[in-house]
N, C-alpha and C positions, 0 to 999 in steps of 0.2 A: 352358332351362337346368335339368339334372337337379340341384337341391341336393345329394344323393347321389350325388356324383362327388369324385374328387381335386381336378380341377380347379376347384372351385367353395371347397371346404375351403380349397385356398391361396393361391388370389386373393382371395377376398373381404378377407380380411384388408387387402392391398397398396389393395383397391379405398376401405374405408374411409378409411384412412391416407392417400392421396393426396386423398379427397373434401374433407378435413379443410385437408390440406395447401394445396392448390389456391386462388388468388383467387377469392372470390366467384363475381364475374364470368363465372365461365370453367366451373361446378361444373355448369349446364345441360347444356352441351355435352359434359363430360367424363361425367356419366351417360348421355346418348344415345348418348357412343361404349361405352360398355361395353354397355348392353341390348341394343345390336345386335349387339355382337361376340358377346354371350355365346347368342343368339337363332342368328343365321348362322351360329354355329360348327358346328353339324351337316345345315344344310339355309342353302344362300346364297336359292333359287328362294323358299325359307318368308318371308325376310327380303325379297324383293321383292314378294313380297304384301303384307306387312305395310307395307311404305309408300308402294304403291299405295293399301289402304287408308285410310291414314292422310293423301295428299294430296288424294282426291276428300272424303272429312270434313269435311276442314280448309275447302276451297274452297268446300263445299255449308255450312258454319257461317257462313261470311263474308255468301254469299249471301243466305240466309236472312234476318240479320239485316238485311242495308241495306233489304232489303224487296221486290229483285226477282225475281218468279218465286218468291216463298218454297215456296209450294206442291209445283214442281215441282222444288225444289232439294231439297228435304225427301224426294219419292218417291224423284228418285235416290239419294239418298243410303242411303236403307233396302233400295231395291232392289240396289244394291252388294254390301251387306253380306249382304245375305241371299241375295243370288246366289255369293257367292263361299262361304260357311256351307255352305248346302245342293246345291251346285257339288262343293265337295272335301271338306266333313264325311263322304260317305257314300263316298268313292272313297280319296280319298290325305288326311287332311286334315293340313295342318301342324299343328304341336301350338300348345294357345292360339290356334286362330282361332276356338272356341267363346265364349271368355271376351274376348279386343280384337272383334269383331263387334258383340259387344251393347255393351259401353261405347265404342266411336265412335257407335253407335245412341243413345244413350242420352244422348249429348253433342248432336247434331243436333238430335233431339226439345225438348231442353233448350230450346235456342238458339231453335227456332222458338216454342215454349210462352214464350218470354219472362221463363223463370226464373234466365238465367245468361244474360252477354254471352257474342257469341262471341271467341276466343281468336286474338290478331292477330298473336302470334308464333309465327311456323310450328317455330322448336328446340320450346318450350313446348310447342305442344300434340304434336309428335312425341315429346316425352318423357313426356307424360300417357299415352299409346295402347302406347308400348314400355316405361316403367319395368320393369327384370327383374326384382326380386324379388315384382310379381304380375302380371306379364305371358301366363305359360303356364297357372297355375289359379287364378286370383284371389285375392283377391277382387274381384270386377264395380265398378270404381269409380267415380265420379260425378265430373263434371268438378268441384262444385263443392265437394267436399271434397280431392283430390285437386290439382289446376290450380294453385291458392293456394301449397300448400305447395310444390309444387315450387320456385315463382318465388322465395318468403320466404328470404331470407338467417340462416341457421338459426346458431346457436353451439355449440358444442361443450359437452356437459354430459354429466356423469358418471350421473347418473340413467340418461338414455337410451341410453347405452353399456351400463349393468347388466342396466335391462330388456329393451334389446334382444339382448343376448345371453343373456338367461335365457330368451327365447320360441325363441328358436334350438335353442339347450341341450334345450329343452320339446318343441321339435318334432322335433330328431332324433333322440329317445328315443323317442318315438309312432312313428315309424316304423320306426326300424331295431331297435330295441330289443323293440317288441312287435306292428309290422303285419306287419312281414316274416319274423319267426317264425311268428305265426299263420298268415300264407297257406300254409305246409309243409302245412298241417293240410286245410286248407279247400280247396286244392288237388287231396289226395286222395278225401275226400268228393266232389266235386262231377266227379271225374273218372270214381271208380267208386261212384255212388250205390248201387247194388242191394250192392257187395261194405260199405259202411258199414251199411248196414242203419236202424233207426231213431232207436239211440241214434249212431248216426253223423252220420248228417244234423242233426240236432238240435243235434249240438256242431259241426259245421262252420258249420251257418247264423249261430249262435250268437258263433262265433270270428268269423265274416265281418262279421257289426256290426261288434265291437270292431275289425276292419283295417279296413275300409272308412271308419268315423269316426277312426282314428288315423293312419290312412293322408294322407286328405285335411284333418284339422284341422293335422298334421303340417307339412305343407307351408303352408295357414295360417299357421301360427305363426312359422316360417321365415320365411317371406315377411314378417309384420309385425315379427318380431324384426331382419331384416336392413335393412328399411325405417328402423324407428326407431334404430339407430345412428346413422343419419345426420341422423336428426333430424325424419322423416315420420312420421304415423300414420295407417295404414292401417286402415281397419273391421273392425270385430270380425264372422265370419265364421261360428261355432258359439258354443252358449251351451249346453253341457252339456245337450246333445240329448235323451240317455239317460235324465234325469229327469224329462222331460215327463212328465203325468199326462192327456194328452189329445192328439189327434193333430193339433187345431190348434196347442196348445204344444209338438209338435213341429218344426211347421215354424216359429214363430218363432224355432226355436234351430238349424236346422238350413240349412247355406248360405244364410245369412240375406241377401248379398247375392243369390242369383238369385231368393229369393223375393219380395225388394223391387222388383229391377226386374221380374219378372212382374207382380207387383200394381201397379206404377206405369203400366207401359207396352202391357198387353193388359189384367188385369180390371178396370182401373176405366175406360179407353175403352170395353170393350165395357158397360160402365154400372154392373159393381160387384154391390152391393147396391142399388140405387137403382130398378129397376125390375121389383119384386116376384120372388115367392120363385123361381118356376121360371124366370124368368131369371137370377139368382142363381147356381142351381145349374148352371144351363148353362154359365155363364161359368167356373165352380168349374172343374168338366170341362175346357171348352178347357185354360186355363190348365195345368194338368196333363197331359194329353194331350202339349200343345207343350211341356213340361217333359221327358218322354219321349222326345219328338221332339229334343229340342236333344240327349239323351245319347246318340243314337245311332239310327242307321237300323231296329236290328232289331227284329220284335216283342216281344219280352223287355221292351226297354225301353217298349214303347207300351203293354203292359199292367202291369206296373209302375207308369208316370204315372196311369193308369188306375185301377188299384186305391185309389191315394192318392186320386183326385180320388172316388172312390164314399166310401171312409173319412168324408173332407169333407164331400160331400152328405149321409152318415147324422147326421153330429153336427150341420150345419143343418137337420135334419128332428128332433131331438131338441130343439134349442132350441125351435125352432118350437112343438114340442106342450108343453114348459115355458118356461110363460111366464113362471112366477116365479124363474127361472136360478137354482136351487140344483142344486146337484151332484146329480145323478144316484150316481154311485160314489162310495164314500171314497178319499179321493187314491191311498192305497196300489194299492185295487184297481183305480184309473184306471192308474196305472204300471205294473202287472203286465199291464192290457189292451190298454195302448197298446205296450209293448216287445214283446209275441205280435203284434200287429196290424202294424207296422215288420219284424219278420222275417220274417213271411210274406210282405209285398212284395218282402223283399231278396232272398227265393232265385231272384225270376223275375230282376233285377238280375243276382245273380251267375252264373246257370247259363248252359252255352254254347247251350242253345234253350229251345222254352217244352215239349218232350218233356221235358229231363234236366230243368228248372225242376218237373214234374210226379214223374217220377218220385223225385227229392228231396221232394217234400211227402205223396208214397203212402207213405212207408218205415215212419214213424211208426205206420201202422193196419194196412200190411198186412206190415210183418215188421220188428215193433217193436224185437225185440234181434239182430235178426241171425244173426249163426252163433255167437252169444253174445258178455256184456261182454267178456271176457276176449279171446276172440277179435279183438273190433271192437278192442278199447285195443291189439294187437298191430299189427291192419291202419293203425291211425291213425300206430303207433310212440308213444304215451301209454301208458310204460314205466319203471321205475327213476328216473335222473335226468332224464328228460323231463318227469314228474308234478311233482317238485319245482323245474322251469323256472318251468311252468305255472302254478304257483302264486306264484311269485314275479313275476312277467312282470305278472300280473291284480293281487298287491294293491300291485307299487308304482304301475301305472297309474292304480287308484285313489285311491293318495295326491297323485299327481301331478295328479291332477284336482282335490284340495283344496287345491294351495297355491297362493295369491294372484297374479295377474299379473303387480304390481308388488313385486318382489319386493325391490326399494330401500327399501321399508318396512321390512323384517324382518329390515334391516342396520344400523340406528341405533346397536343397542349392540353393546358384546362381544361378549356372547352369542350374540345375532341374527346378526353378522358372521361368528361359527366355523361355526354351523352350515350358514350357505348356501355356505361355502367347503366343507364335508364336501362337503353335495350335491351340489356343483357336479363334486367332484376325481369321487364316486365315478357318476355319471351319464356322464362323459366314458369313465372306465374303463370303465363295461360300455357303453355304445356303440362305443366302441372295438373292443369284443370282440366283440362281435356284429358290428358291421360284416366286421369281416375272417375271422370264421367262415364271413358267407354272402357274402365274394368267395372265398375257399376251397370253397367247396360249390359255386360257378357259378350262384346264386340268381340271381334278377332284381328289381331295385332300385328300376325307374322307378317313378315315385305312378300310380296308378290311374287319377287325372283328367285323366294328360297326354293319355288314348284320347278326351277329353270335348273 
């Protein structure tokens, strides 16, 4: 389900309102009929995978636990999954069978590791595997944070109606507000690198961080803001990525659920840390590698995972040689090294091979200005009132990155109360306007990580 649709803007509303409405009893059933409906609405064949999926899971969970055959209820079960992933991930893939693949995965494993029962009511755990609001890009979630809350008969409170509609509010402003203007930009750069030049490249790679994290924490947010209306809290999925000071404190801010189940479910099977340094780092590698491999067939992405996992080896080979773990850099110039070190991976990311990925990283040395600034700010259309977009676009995303989650705190008083109503009127006005400038333009909407 595209959050940025009509369709999604004026049912959800009806979808809360009845969840709210509805008996108890009946409130399982009535979200399973909606994730499907809203899942099937563009692909019925996607929606029969998904609970094909989600019946050999369920059957290999049961199994598992009574204890027979666990083994092999276990392989089939990963075998499934991973056949149907790497089956149609690289040919037609439905959207979200990157993200239910690993968490039906991730429930099986559970079940057999003996850290969660398995789940006996087949609604239940079909609405753990399809819930919509992070069914298509996560977050990866865990039976056992997850499963509970569904079944828990939740009450209606006003808090979580605020918060959830301010992470909403948060998230369609990340994206239509500032991903989807920026891609205008990053679009052209990466289409015609040589006609960008260096100072082209540079502001397009540049611009593609910022869409790429506001694109995908976007939908994030969405997705946990729509969650918690109803009363569910979903995992926190970025953690202000961008101020990492090291590019392990990158990835603990960044897709924090795929990094979790990475590190849960391939580097510490394959031993972790635990059996000295050059296996360590081998593991380092896999793991990334197959990080690559999950977003896609091409090599872009396998060197991309690549470059991350060598990143990672260097600063376990830094620890290594300091043993007394003081910093190396002063934070500052750990964050200036690590946000250069993150965009150089992102161009192999964004570009459409690892030729144009190259030719976007030549520009910079070998024809640094182009056919000059003035020139390049014409080719880009960074002009007139476009400069002054630009600049507004960047420092209220900024702002928006300092104000508080809960943002039901910062309503107690008067005062507190006017201003998050300003926010709120004037965030819906320029989303508003933005949205229907780029359905007037004939832009494209979809997040990024529906292709994941």
């Amino acid at each position: 389900m595209n959050f940025i649709s009509l369709t999604f803007v004026f049912s959800f509303p009806v979808v809360v309102l009845l969840y709210w409405k509805i008996p108890w009893k009946y409130r399982e059933l009535f979200l399973l009929a909606v994730s499907y409906f809203f899942y099937i609405k563009e692909s019925s064949w996607a929606g029969g995978l998904l609970l094909l999926t989600t019946a050999i899971t369920y059957l290999a969970g049961i199994a598992v636990e009574k204890g027979r055959h666990r083994r092999a209820w276990l392989i089939l079960a990963v075998t499934v999954c991973l056949g149907f992933l790497i089956g149609l991930k690289y040919s037609v893939p439905p959207v979200g069978i990157s993200f239910y693949t690993f968490q039906t995965m991730a429930y099986v494993i559970d079940v057999y590791r003996g850290e969660i029962s398995a789940e006996k009511s087949p609604l239940s755990y079909a609405l753990f595997v399809s819930f919509f609001p992070q069914l298509v890009a996560g977050p990866i979630e865990r039976a056992g944070n997850l499963l509970g809350q569904l079944k828990e008969k939740h009450t209606m409170r006003g808090e979580n109606l605020l918060n959830g509609f301010w992470l909403m509010l948060r998230g369609f402003y990340k994206k239509v507000v500032v991903a989807d203007y920026l891609a205008v930009y990053v679009d052209k750069v990466y289409a015609a690198s040589q006609d960008a030049g260096g100072i082209g490249a540079v502001l397009g790679t540049a611009f593609f961080a910022v869409q790429i994290y506001c694109d995908f924490s976007g939908y994030t947010d969405i997705a946990r803001g729509a969650a918690r209306m109803m009363g569910i809290r979903l995992m926190e999925n970025f953690r202000h990525p961008y101020r990492a000071v090291s590019i392990q404190d990158f990835w603990k801010r960044w897709h924090i659920s795929l990094t979790c189940w990475f590190t849960d479910y391939v580097y510490i099977p394959l031993g972790g840390n635990r059996r000295g340094f050059a296996k360590r780092c081998r593991n380092v590698l896999i793991v990334f590698l197959l990080s690559g491999f999950w977003h896609g067939a091409s090599w872009n992405f396998v060197v991309w995972g690549l470059i991350h996992g060598i990143y990672m080896v260097g600063a376990i080979c830094l620890s290594q040689i300091r043993k007394d773990k003081k910093r190396i850099l002063h934070p500052v110039a750990g964050w200036i090294l690590t946000l250069l070190l993150v965009n150089i991976a992102w161009v192999f990311f964004r570009a459409p091979s690892l030729i144009g990925a190259w030719r976007i990283l030549q520009q910079p040395f070998v024809n640094p200005l182009g056919s000059g600034i003035a020139e390049t700010m014409s080719f880009l259309g960074i002009r007139g009132f476009a400069i002054l977009r630009l600049l507004t676009t960047g420092i209220s995303w900024l702002i928006l990155e300092r104000l508080p989650e809960e943002i039901d705190k910062n309503c107690q008083t008067q005062k507190g109360f006017c201003m998050a109503a300003v926010i709120f009127v004037v965030m819906v006005t320029v989303i508003e306007f933005s949205w229907l400038g780029r359905m007037a333009s004939g832009g494209e909407n979809a997040f990024i990580y529906f292709r994941f």
